[in-house]
Backbone as CSV, one residue per row, in Angstrom:
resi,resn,N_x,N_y,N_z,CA_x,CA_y,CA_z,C_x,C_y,C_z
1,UNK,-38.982,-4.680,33.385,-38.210,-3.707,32.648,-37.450,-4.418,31.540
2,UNK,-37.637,-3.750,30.781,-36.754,-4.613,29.019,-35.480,-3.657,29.178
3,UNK,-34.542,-4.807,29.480,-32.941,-3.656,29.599,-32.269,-4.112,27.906
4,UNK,-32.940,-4.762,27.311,-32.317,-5.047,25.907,-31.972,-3.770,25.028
5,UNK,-32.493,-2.851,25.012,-32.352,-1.133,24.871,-31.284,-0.622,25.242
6,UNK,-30.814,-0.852,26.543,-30.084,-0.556,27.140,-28.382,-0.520,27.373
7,UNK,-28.452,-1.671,26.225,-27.357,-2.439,26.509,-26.715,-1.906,25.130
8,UNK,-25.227,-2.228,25.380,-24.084,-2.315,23.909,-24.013,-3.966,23.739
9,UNK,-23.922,-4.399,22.524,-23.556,-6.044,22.099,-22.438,-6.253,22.251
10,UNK,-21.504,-5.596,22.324,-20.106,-5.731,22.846,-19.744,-5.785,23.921
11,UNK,-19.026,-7.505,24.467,-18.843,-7.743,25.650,-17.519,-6.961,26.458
12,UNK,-16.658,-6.012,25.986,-15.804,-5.171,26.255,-16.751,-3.984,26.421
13,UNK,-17.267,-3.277,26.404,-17.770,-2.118,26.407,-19.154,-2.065,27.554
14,UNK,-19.435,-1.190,28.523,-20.244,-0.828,29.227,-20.759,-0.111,28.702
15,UNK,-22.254,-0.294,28.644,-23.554,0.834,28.409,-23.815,2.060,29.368
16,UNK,-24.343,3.017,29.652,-24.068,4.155,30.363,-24.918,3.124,31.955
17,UNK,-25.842,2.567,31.685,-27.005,1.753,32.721,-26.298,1.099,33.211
18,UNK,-25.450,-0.023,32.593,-24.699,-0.876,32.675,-23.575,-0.130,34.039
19,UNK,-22.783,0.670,33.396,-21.721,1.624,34.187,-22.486,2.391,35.437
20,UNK,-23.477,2.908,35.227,-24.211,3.348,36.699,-24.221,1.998,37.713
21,UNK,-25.051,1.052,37.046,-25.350,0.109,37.935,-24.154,-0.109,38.083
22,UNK,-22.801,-0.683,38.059,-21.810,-0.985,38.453,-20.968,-0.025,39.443
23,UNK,-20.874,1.005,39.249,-21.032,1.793,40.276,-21.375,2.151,41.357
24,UNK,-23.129,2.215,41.483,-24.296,1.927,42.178,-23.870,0.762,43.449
25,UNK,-23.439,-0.362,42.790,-23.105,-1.414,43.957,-22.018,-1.198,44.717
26,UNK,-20.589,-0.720,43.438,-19.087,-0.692,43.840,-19.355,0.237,45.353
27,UNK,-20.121,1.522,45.343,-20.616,2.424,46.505,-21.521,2.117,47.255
28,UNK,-21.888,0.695,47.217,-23.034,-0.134,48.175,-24.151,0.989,48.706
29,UNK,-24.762,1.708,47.151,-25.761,2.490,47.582,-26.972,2.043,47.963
30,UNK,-27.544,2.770,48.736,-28.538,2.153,49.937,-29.711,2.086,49.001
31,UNK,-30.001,3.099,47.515,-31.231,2.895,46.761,-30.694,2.726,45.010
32,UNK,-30.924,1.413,44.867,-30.581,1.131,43.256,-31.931,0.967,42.730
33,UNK,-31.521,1.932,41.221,-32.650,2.530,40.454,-33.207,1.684,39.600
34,UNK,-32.571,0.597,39.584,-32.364,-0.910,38.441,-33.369,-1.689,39.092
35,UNK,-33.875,-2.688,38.157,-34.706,-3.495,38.562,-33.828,-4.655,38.826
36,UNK,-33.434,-5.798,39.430,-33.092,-7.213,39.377,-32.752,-7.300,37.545
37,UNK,-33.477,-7.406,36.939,-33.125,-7.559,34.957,-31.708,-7.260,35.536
38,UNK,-31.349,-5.817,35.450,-30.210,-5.452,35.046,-29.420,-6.210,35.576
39,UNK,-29.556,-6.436,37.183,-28.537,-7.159,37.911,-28.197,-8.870,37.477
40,UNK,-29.278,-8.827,36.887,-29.109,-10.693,36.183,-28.620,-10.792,34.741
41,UNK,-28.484,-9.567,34.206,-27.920,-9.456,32.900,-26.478,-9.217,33.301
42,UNK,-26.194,-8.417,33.905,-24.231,-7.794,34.539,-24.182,-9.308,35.115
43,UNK,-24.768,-10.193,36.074,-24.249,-11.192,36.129,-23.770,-12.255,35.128
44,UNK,-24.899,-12.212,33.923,-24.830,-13.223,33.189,-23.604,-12.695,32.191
45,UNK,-23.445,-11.443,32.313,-21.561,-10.852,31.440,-20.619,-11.227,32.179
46,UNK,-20.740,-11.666,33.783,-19.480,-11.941,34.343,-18.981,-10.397,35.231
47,UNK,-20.271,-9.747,35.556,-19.550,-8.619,36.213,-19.974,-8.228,37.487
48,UNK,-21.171,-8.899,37.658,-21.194,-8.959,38.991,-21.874,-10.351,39.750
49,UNK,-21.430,-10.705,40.945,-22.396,-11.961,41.646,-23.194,-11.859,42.719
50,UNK,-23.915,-12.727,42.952,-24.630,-12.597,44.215,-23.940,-12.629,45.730
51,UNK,-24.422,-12.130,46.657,-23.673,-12.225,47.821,-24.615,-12.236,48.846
52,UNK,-25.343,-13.168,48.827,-26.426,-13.508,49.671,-27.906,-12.303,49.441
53,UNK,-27.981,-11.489,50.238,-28.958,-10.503,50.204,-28.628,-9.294,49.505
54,UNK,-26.858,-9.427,48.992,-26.347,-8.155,48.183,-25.772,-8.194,46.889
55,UNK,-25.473,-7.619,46.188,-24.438,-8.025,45.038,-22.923,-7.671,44.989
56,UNK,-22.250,-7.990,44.651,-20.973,-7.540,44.641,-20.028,-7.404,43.369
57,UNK,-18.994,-6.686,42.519,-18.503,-6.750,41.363,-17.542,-8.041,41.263
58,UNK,-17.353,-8.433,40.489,-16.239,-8.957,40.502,-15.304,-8.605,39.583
59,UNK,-14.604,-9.430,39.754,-12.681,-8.932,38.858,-12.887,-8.064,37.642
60,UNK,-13.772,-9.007,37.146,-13.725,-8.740,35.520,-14.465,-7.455,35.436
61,UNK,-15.693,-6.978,36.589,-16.270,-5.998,36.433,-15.377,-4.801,36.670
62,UNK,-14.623,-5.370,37.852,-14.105,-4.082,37.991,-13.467,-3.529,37.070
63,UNK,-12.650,-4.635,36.588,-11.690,-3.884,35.345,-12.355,-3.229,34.239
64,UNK,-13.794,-3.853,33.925,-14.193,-3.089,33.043,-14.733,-1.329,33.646
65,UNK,-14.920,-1.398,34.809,-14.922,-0.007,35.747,-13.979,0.957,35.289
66,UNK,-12.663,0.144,35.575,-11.323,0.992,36.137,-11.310,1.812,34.516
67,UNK,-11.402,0.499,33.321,-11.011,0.872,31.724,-12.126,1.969,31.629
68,UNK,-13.289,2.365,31.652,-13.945,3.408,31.600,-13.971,4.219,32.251
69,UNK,-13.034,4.375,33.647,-12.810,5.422,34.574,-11.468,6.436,33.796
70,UNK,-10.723,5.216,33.004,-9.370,5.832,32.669,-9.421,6.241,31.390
């Protein structure tokens, strides 16, 4: 999957894919619609990490969560 489409170039700003998938994990849903790409791209922004067999957000993701929730 080419998530380069997908994405905003601005490292402040979440893409709508971007914001699902972050979501998607924050609710440790049992079926994510994303391929791995996405999840290795949100990692490589600093928003989410690996956690053995799962992923998890971290700080920075969340906040970028909370700023598009509010």
């Amino acid at each position: 999957m080419d998530v380069q489409h997908l994405l905003i170039q601005h490292p402040g700003i979440l893409s709508d894919p971007e914001w699902i998938a972050l979501e998607s994990i924050e609710e440790r849903t049992s079926r994510f619609v994303f391929d791995d790409t996405l999840l290795h791209v949100l990692a490589d922004r600093g928003l989410v990490e690996s956690a053995g067999e799962s992923w998890r957000i971290t700080e920075i993701g969340q906040r970028r969560l909370n700023e598009r929730d509010g």
